[in-house]
Every structure is written in C-alpha cells, then in structure tokens.
N, C-alpha and C positions, 0 to 999 in steps of 0.2 A: 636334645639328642635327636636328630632328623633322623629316622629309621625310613630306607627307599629297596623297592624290590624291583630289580629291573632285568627285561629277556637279553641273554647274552649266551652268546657259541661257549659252548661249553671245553672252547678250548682257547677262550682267553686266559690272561694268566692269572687273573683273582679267581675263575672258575674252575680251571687246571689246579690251582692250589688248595680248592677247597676238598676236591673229589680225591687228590691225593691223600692229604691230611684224613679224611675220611676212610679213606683205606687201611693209611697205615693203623689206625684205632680200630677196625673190623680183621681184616684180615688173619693177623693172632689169634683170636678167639675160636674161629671155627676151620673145620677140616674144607683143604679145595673142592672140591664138589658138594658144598653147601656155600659157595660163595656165586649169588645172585649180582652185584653191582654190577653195572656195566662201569669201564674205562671211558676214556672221555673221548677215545674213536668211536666204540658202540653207543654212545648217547649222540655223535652228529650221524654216524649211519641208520640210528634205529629211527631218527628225526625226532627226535625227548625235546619238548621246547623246555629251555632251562632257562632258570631267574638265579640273582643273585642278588642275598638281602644286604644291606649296609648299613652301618649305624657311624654316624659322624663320615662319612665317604669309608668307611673302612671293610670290606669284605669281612662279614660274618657268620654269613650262613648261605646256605642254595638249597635247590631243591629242583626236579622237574616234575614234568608228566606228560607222558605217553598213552596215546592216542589210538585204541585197536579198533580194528571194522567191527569188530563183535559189538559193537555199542557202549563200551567201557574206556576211562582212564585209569592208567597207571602211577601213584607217585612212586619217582626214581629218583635217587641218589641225597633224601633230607638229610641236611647236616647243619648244626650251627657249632660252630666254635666253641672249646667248652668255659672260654674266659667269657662269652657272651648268654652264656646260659644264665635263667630265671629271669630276664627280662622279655617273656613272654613271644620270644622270635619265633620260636618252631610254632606255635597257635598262630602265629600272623602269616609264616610262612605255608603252611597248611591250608588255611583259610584262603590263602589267595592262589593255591592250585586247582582248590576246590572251586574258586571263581571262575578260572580257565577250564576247566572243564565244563563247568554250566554255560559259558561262553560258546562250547561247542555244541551245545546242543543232548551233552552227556548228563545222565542223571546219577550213575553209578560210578564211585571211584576206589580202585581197588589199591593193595599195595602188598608187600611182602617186605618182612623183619627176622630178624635173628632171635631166637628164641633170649638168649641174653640181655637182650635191648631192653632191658625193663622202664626205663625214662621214657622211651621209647611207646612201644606198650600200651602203658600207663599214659602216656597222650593221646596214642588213637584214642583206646577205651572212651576217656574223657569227650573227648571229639566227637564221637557217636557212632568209629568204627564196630561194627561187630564182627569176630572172628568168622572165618569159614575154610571149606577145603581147600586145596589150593586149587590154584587157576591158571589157565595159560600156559606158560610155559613149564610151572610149576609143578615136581613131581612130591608125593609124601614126603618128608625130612624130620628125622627129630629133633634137629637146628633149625628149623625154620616156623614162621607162625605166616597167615594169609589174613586181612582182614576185607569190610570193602564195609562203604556208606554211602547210604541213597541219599541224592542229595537233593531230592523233589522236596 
C-alpha cells in the first residue's frame, strides 16, 4: 500500500474534492461565524502550501500550512477520508507539515479546531500540541479550540 504526500494547487481536482468533502462534514456542526476554513480560493490567495496524501494513487487526505511573518506556521484545511481513517494518515500527515515548517526555518506550529473534533483533538494532544489562546486571526469562540507545538 504505497502511501505518497505530494504539494499540489489547491485547486486541483483531488484537492478541490478533498476541501469540499471536508466542508461538507464541518460546516453542519457549527454556527457561520465559527467557521475558520478557508475555500480553496483563500488557500491559493492566502499562499497555504498544500499536499495531498494518497494511498494506492488514490486521494485520501490533504492538509496545508501557512506561513505568517510573526515567526509561525499554520496547519490548514487536515482532512483524511473517513474510509481511510486508522491507518495512521493524519500522524503521517501532520508530521510532514511539521517538516515544512522546520524546512522554513519555523520552530512553532500553531493550528485551530472545532471544539467537536475530538479525533481531532485527541491527535494534536497526542502529537504534543498544547492548547493555548487564540491566535492571529482568531477571536474567543466557544466552538473553537487553539493549539500550537514547538518544534525545536
């Protein structure tokens, strides 16, 4: 099972599909003004370098990360498939934004989640996010959670 994470414009159409499908699974859950994702215009205007992971050539998960002057990355838009879930993709995918970001010179990688997301969550955690306030653009929410990891 060849598992390949590759950078691709986030408006190709395995990456288009993946950010939709992601949507449509988020969107429901919480009220409009707690809804952080960016569309797959705002991930090429915002410059999100985005990967798409595959397993047998098959799109099954993406993920980016954005890049602020302040000294930080952001993961945007993790999503894996939920017929590709516990084959450990989101830790592989993770891991290798976390690489991109130390690639840049970045030590700190921050992210934001839905208070719902508890697989989710429960990965940072694992990962060795630690919660914090929010950041950036981010205002209080009680839909939302902030986390970030040093990655020195």
């Amino acid at each position: 099972m060849p598992i390949t994470i590759t950078q691709e414009r986030p408006d190709t159409p395995d990456a288009t599909a993946l950010v939709v499908e992601l949507d449509d699974l988020l969107i429901p859950l919480y009220p409009i003004e707690s809804h952080h994702g960016l569309n797959v215009a705002s991930l090429i205007a915002e410059q999100v370098t985005f990967f798409v992971l595959r397993v047998d050539g098959r799109p099954a998960g993406c993920g980016g990360v954005k890049i602020y002057p302040e000294g930080y990355a952001e993961v945007k838009r993790m999503f894996v498939r939920p017929t590709y879930r516990g084959l450990g993709l989101s830790k592989r995918m993770l891991r290798h934004l976390e690489a991109i970001s130390r690639a840049h010179g970045l030590s700190l990688l921050r992210l934001e989640t839905g208070v719902l997301q508890h697989e989710a969550i429960g990965l940072y955690q694992r990962m060795g996010f630690t919660e914090i306030a929010p950041f950036g653009p981010y205002q209080p929410d009680i839909h939302s959670l902030c986390f970030e990891k040093n990655l020195t």
